[in-house]
C-alpha positions as CSV (number, residue, x, y, z in Angstrom):
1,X,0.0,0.0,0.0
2,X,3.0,2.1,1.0
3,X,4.2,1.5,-2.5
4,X,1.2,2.8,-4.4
5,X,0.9,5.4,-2.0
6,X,4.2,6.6,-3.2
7,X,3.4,6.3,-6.6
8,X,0.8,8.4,-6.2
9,X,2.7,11.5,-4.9
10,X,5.3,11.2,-7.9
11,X,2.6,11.4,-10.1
12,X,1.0,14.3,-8.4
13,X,4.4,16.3,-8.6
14,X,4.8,15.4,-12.2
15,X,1.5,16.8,-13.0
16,X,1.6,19.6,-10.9
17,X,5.4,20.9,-12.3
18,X,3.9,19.8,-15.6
19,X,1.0,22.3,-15.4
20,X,3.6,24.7,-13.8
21,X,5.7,24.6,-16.7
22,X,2.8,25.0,-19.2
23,X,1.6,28.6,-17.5
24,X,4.7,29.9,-17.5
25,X,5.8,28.3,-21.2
26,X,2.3,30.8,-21.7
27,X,3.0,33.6,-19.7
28,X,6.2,33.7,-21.9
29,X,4.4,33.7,-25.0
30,X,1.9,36.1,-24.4
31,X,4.9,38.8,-23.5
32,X,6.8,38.3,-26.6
33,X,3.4,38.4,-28.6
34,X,2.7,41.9,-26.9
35,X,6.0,43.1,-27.7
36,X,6.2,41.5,-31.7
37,X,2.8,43.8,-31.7
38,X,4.4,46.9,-30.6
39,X,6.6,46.5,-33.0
40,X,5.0,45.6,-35.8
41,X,2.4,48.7,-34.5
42,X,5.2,51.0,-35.4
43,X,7.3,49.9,-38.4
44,X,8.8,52.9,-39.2
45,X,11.1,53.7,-35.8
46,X,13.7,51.9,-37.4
47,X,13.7,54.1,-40.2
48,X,13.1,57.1,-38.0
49,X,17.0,56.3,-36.2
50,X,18.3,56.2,-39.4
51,X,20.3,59.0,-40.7
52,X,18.1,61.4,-43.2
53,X,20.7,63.6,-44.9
54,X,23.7,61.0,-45.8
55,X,26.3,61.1,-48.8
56,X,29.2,59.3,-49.8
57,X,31.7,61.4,-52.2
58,X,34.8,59.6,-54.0
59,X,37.8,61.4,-54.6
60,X,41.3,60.6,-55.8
61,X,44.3,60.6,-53.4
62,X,46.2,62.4,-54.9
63,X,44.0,65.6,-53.3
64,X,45.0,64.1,-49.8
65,X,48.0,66.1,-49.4
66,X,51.2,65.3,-47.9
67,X,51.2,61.7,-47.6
68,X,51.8,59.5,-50.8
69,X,48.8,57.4,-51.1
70,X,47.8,56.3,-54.7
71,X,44.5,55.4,-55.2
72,X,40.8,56.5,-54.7
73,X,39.1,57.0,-51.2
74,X,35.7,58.1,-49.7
75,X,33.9,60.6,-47.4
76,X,31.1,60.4,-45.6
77,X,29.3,63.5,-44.9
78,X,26.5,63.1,-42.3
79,X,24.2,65.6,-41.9
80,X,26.8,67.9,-44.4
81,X,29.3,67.4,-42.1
82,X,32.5,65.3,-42.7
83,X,31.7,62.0,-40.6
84,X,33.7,59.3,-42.2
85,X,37.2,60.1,-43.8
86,X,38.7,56.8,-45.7
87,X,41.8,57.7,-48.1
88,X,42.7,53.8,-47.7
89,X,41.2,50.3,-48.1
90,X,39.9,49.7,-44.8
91,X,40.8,45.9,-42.6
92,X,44.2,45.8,-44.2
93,X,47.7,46.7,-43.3
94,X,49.1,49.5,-45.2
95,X,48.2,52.4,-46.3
96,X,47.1,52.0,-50.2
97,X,44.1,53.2,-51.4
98,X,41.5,51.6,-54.0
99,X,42.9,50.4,-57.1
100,X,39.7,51.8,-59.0
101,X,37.0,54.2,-58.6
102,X,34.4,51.5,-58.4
103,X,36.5,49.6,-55.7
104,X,35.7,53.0,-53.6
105,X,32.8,53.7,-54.5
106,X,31.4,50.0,-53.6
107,X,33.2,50.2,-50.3
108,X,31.5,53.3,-49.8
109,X,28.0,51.8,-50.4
110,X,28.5,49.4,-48.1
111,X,29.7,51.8,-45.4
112,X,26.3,53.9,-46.7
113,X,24.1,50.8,-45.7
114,X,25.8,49.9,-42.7
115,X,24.8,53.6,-41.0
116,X,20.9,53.3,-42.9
117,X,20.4,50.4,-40.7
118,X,22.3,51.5,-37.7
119,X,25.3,48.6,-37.9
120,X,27.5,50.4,-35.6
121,X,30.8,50.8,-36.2
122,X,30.7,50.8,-40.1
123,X,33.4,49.3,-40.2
124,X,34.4,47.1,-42.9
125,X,36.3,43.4,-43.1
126,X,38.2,41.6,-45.5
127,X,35.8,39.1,-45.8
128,X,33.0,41.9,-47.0
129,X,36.3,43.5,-49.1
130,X,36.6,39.9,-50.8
131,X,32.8,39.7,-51.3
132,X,32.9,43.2,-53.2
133,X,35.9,41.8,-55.2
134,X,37.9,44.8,-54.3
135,X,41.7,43.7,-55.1
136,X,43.4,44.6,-51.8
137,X,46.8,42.8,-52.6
138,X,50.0,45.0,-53.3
């Protein structure tokens, strides 16, 4: 009797941490639900942190003064103020800059999308330089 008794009680527990469980599984639920719905109730607030007044000018280096880099480069002006200043390829040691006006100008599009959608730092790889086929090599 002591046996089924015992028994008994385990099955109790089991049920009772089962039902336990299942409110707070729910619980859980319902709070991501409300806050998927206030999101989805304002889909523009991403857009609204995004930079309005953004524009990426190429330029050739040899305007950069000084310093002997060969190449192209890019600004980015935010807000018509100077915000990114990139006279060389970005993720790689030295100081050469882009073998081509398109090289830059790519790089600089990517930068561009980076700040639209608030990826912070903008800062570039070699990977993302490898998937733009910008030749980096010396």
């Amino acid at each position: 009797m002591t046996c089924k008794f015992f028994y008994i009680k385990i099955f109790c527990c089991i049920v009772i941490l089962f039902a336990i469980s299942c409110t707070y599984s729910s619980d859980k639920n319902a709070e991501s639900n409300e806050v998927n719905a206030a999101e989805s109730s304002n889909p523009k607030q991403s857009e609204s942190d995004a930079p309005k007044n953004i524009e990426l000018v190429i330029f050739k280096n040899d305007t950069v003064g000084e310093k002997r880099i060969n190449g192209f480069g890019y600004n980015v002006y935010l807000n018509k103020q100077l915000y990114i200043h990139q006279p060389i390829i970005p993720a790689v040691p030295g100081d050469a800059g882009f073998k081509s006006e398109m090289d830059a100008r790519n790089a600089g599009n990517l930068v561009l999308f980076k700040i639209k959608n608030n990826i912070l730092p903008p800062a570039l790889t070699v990977g993302e330089l490898d998937s733009l086929d910008i030749d980096y090599h010396l």
